[in-house]
N, C-alpha and C positions, 0 to 999 in steps of 0.2 A: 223745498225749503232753500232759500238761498244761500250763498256762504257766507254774508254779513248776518244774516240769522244765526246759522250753524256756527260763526264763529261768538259771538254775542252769547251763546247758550255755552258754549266752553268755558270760556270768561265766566260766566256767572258760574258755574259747575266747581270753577277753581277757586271762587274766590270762599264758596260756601266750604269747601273744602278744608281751606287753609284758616277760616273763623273757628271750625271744630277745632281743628290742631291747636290755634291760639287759646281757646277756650278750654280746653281740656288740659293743656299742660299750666295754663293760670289758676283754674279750680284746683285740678286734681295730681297731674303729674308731676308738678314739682314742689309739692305741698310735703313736707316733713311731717314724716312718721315716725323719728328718734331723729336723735343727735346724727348728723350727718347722713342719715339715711332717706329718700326719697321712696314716693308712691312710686315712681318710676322706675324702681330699684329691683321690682318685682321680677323684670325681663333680666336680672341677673343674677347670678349664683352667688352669695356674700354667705357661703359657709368656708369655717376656715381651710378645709382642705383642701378646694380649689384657689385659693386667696396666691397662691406663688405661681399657679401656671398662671392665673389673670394677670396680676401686677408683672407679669414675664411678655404676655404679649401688647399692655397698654404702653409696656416700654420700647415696644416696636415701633412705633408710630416716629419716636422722635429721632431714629436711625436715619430719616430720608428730611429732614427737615432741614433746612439753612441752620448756621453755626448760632448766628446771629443777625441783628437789622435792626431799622426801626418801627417797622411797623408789622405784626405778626396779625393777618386776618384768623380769628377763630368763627366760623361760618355754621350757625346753629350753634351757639356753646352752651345754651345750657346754663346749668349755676357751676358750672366745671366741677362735678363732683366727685369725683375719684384725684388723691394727692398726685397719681403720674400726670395726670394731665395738665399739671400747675409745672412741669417742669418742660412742657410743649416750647413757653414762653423764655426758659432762662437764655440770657444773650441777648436777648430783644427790647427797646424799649418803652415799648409800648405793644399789650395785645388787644386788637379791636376785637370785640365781642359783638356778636351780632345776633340776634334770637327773636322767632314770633313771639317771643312771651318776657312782658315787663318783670314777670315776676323772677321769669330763671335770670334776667341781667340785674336782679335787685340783690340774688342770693352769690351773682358770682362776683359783686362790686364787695361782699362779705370777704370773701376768698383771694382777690386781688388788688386792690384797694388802688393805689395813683397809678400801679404799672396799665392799668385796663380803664379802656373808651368803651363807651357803652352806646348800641343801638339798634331799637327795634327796628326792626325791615325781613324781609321775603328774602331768600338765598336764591332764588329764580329772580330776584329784581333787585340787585346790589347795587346801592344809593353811593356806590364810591366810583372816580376817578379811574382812569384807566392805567396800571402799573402803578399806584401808588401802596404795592405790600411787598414787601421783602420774603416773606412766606404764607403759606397756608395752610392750615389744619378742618377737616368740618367732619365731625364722626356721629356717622349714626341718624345722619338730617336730613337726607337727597332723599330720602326713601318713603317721608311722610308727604313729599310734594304729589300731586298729579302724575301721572304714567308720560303725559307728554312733553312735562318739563324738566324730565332729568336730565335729558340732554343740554338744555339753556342753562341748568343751574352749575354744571361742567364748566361749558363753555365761558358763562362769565366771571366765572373762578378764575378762568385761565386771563383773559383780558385784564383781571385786575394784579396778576402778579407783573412784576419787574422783572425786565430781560434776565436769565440765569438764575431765576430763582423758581423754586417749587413746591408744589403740593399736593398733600395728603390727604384723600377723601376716603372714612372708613365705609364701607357700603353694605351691604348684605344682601346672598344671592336669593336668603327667603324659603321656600319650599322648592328652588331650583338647584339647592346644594345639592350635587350627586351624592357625597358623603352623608347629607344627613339623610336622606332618601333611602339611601342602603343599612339605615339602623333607623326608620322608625317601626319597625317591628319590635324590635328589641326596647324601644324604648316608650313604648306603648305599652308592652307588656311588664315593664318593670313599675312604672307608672303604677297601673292597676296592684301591684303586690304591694307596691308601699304604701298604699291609702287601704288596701284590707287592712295588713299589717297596725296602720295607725289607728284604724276604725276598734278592731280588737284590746289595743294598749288603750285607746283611748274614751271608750264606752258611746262612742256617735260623736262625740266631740273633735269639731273640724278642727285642723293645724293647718294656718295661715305660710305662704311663702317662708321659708326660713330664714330666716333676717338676722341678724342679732340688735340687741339695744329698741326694737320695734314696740310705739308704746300700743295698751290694747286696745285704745280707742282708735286706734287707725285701720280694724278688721275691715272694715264696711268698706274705707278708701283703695283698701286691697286689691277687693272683690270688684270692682269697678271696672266696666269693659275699658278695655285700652282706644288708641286714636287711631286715624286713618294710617294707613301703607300701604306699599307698592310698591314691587320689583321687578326687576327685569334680571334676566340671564346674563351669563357669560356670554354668550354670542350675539345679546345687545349690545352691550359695551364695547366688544369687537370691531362690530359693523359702524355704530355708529358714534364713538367716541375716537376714529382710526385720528381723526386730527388733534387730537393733541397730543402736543411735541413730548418725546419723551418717553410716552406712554409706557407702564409697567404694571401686571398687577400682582399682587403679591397678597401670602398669606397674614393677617392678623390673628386670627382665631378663626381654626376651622371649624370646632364643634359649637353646640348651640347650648343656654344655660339649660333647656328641656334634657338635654343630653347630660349634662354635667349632674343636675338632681336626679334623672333616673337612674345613673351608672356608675356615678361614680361615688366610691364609698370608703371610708375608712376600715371595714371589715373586711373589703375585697381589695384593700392596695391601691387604695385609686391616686394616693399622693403619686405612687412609682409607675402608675400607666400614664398621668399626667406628666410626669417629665420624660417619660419615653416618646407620649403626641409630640411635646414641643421640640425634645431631639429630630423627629421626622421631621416638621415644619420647616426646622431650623435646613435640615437636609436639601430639602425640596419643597421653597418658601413660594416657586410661580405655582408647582403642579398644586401644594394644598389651596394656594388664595383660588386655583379653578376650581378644585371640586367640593370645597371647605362650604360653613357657614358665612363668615366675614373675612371678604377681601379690600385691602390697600389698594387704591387705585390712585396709582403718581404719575404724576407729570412735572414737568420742569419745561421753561419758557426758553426759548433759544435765546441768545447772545444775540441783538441787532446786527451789531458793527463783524460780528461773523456772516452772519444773513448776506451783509450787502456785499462783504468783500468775496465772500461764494458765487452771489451775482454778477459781479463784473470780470472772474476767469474766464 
């Protein structure tokens, strides 16, 4: 086979790819199942005793962000559903939203209203200008693309920020976390005791993701397999992300919401093991984003007018 074949078959492989994502998150993933709460919502823990280590580390994210600008790229945003993430943007005046899905820039024009530009497009094929964003955010989106476009969807993050300014990509290392690796025994096995547990309280009667405000006709959309993903390692991102300038990666949240539902409990203290994680994190923010769930991966654009006058000593 030749390699305009072989490339011609990637290309269609991707593009079929990224129709699912679109489609799935325009059907089903960001289809409201109560008041503020999404289908999508199921990959996270929205019981209230986790609710202050989360909202602790979605407030991480705006720690590496520019002060302010005018133009803040948010890359995959979503209907920006969590209230931290509406404060990515303060300072800035204007955030571009960008998302495969008409539906999530329909629900976040709800939630932003003149501060936010809206447009659909591909985060591996950014329809903007080169350095026309004073910052960047993209959380949770490189990871639905193709295995071999995470590296392009990096890289043209990085092309589209403005010399000195930087970004924030939230990523997840997936079943590569060494931390979570090392507790899913434990979290397999707790798993199992809580669905005896509820099967006995609850006479065979299933208990949907625990949600709050969830109406009951949304069980079915629950149950619904999730979309495409694919990650890569810490030692992907090493090798092949070494260029961009800056480079950092850090912890956002090391554990995974499978984790946070299997273990973490109100009977067993889990508010007080939860801020003891975040004390570690907070500790040793590179070693957890290595062996963690989800790591920050920033970068910042060097200064031009430094570049050249480096070049001419």
């Amino acid at each position: 086979m030749g390699r305009s074949n072989q490339k011609g078959m990637l290309l269609s492989e991707a593009t079929d790819i990224k129709n699912q994502v679109r489609e799935f998150y325009n059907s089903v993933g960001w289809k409201q199942i109560g008041e503020g709460v999404y289908q999508n919502a199921r990959y996270e823990d929205l019981r209230p005793i986790s609710r202050e280590y989360i909202h602790r580390c979605h407030l991480r994210v705006g720690r590496f962000l520019p002060d302010g600008g005018k133009f803040l790229l948010d890359a995959g945003s979503g209907p920006i559903q969590y209230p931290e993430y509406l404060e990515y943007s303060n300072g800035f005046k204007y955030r571009v939203c960008l998302d495969i899905s008409s539906l999530a820039l329909k629900e976040a024009r709800e939630r932003i209203g003149k501060q936010g530009l809206f447009v659909v497009g591909d985060i591996a094929r950014l329809p903007f200008k080169q350095e026309a964003f004073d910052g960047v955010v993209s959380l949770h989106t490189i990871h639905h693309l193709p295995a071999d476009e995470h590296q392009k969807a990096f890289l043209g993050l990085l092309e589209v920020l403005k010399p000195t300014a930087s970004a924030v990509v939230v990523y997840t290392w997936g079943e590569f976390s060494p931390l979570m690796r090392l507790f899913k025994g434990p979290v397999v096995l707790a798993q199992w005791l809580i669905q005896q547990i509820r099967n006995r309280r609850q006479a065979g009667h299933s208990d949907p993701a625990p949600m709050e405000n969830v109406k009951q006709e949304a069980a079915e959309l629950i149950k619904k397999p999730g979309t495409f993903t694919t990650k890569h390692d810490y030692k992907w991102v090493r090798a092949n992300l070494q260029s961009l300038p800056g480079l950092q990666i850090r912890v956002w949240r090391s554990v995974s919401s499978k984790f946070l539902r299997a273990l973490i409990h109100q009977k067993a203290l889990g508010s007080f093991w939860l801020r003891i994680l975040f004390a570690f994190e907070e500790l040793a923010p590179r070693f957890f984003g290595r062996i963690g769930q989800y790591p920050m991966i920033i970068f910042k654009k060097p200064d031009h007018t430094t570049n050249e006058i480096e070049r001419s000593r």
